[in-house]
Residue, then its C-alpha position, 0 to 999 in steps of 0.5 A: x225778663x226780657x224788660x228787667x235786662x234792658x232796664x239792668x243794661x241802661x243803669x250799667x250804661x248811665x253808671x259807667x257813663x257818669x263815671x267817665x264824665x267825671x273823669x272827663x271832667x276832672x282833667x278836661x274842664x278849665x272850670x274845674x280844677x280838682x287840684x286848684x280847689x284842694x289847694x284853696x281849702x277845698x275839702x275832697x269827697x270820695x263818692x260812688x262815682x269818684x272824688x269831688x272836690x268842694x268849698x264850704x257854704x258862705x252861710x254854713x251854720x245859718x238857720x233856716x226854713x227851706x232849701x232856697x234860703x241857703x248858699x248850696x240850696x241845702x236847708x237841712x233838719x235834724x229830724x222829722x220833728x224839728x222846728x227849723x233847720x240849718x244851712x249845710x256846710x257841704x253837699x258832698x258828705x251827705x252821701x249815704x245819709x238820711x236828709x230832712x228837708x221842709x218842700x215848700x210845696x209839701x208843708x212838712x219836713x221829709x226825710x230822705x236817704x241820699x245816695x250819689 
């Protein structure tokens, strides 16, 4: 019992922390301009932790085989069947969505729920 609130503290810790940082990061930054991204033709994400702001791939489309092939390192399979992949267009939708992706270490397409 005693373990299980220690572990439920440190995820309320890292939770509430992740949310202050992007928060931080979103007025603090000068790396990071929310509103400069937006109007550049970036397209916004609301997550669990709060709004990103993202542009999309320069290979958005491409086919691939593995993550390292594409500009967001994102090679994405429909399912775990397919032959190859393509070069995702945006990280930030894929939240609360299965992903398939081919590990090179792994030798075969894995499927995955993403959650941010």
């Amino acid at each position: 019992m005693k373990k299980l609130l220690i572990i439920s503290g440190a995820i309320v810790v890292i939770i509430i922390g992740s949310f202050l940082f992007i928060q931080w990061r979103k007025t603090n930054d000068p790396k990071y301009d929310f509103n400069q991204c937006v109007k550049n033709g970036g397209k916004t994400f609301g997550h669990s932790m709060g709004d990103s702001c993202e542009k999309e791939a320069k290979d958005s489309g491409k086919q691939c085989e593995f993550d390292d092939e594409c500009d967001k390192n994102n090679c994405v399979y429909q399912d775990e069947k397919s032959n190859y992949g393509k070069c995702d267009d945006y990280l930030g939708d894929n939240d609360g969505i299965k992903n398939c992706h081919y590990p090179r270490k792994n030798g075969k397409v894995m499927c995955v729920f993403e959650m941010s």
